[in-house]
C-alpha positions as YAML, in Angstrom:
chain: A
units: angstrom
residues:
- id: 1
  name: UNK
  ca: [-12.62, 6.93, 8.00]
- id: 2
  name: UNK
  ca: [-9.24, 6.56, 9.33]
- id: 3
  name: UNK
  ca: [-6.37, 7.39, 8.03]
- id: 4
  name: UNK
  ca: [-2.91, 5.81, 8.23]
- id: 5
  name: UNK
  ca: [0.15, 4.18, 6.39]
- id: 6
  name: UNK
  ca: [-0.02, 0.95, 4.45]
- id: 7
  name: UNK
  ca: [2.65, -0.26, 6.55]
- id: 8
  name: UNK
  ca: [0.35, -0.66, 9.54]
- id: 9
  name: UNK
  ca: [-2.70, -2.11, 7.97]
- id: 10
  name: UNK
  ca: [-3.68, -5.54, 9.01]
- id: 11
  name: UNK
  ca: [-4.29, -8.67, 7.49]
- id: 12
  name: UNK
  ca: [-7.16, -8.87, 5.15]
- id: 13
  name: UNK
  ca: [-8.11, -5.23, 5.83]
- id: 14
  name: UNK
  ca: [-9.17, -2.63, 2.85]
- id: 15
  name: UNK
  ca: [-8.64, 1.14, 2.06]
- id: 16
  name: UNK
  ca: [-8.37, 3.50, -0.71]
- id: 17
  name: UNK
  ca: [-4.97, 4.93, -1.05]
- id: 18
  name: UNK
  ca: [-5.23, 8.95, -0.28]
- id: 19
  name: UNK
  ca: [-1.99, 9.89, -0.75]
- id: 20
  name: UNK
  ca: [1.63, 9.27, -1.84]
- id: 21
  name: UNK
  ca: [3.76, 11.27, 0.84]
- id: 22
  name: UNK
  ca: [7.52, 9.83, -1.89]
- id: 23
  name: UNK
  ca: [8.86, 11.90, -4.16]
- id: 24
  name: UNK
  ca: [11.45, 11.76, -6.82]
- id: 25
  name: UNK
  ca: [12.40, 8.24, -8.28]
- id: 26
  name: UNK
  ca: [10.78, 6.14, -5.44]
- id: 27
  name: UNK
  ca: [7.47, 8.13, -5.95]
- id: 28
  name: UNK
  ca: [7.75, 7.62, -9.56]
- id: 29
  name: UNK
  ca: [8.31, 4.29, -9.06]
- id: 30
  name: UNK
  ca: [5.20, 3.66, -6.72]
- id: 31
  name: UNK
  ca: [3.00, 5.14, -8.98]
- id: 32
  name: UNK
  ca: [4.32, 3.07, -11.93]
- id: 33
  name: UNK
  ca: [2.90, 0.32, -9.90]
- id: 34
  name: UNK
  ca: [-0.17, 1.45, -10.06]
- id: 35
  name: UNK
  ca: [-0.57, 2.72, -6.55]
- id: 36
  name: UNK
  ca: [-2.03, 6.22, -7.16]
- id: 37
  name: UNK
  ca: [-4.66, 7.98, -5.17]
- id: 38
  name: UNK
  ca: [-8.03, 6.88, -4.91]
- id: 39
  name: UNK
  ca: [-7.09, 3.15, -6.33]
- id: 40
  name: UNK
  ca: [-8.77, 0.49, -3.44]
- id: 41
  name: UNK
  ca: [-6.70, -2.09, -2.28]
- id: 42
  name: UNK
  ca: [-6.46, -4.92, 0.11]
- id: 43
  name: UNK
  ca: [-3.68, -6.31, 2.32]
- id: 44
  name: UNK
  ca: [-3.39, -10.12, 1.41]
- id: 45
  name: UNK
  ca: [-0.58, -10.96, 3.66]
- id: 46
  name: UNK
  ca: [2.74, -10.78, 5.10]
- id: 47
  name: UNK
  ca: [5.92, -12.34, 4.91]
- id: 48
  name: UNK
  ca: [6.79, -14.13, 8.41]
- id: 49
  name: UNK
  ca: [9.14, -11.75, 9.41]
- id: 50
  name: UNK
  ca: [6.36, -9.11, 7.96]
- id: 51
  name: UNK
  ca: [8.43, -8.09, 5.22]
- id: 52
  name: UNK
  ca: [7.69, -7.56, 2.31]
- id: 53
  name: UNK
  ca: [3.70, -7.11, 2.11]
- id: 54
  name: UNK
  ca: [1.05, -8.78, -0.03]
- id: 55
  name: UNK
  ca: [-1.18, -6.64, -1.74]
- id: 56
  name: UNK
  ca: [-4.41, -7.08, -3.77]
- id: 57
  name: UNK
  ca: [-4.94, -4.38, -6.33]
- id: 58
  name: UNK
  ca: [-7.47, -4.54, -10.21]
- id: 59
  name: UNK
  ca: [-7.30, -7.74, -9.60]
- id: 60
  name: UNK
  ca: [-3.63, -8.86, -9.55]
- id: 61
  name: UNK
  ca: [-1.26, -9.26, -6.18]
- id: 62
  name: UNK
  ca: [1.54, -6.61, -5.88]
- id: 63
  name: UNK
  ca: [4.36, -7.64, -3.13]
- id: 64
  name: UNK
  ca: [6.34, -4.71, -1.92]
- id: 65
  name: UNK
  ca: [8.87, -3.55, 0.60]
- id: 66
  name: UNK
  ca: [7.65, -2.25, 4.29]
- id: 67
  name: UNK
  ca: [10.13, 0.72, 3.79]
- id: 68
  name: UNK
  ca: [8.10, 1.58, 0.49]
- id: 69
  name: UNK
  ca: [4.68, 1.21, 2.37]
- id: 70
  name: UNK
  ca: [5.48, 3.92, 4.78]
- id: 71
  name: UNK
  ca: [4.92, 6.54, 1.85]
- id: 72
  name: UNK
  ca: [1.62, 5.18, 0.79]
- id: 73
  name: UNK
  ca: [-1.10, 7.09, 3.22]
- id: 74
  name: UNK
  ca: [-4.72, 4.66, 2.85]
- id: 75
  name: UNK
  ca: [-8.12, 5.82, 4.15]
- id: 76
  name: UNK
  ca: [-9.64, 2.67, 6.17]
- id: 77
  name: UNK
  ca: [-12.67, 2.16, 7.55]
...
């Protein structure tokens, strides 16, 4: 298992999300999302520019910000 930030996950790839390295109102606001620690989840795409990211999560797509990926730590295989 590696582990790295959400940010620099490929295409198509899966993880589990290990950690959420925000605090405060952003890290709040992450979790309200539904991003929380051992949820799986699946990069769907990116934006040309690669901003913001598509991401697959229970079943529903989730876009969000590259700046608000870097928090997100994922385990990958």
């Amino acid at each position: 298992m590696t582990r790295l930030m959400m940010r620099k996950m490929k295409d198509n790839q899966t993880g589990t999300i290990s950690a959420i390295k925000a605090g405060g109102e952003l890290g709040r606001r992450i979790r309200d999302m539904g991003l929380i620690p051992g949820r799986s989840i699946k990069v769907q795409g990116r934006a040309p520019l690669y901003d913001p990211v598509a991401l697959r999560i229970m079943g529903s797509t989730l876009t969000m910000r590259n700046n608000e990926a870097d928090y997100i730590e994922v385990e990958t295989e």
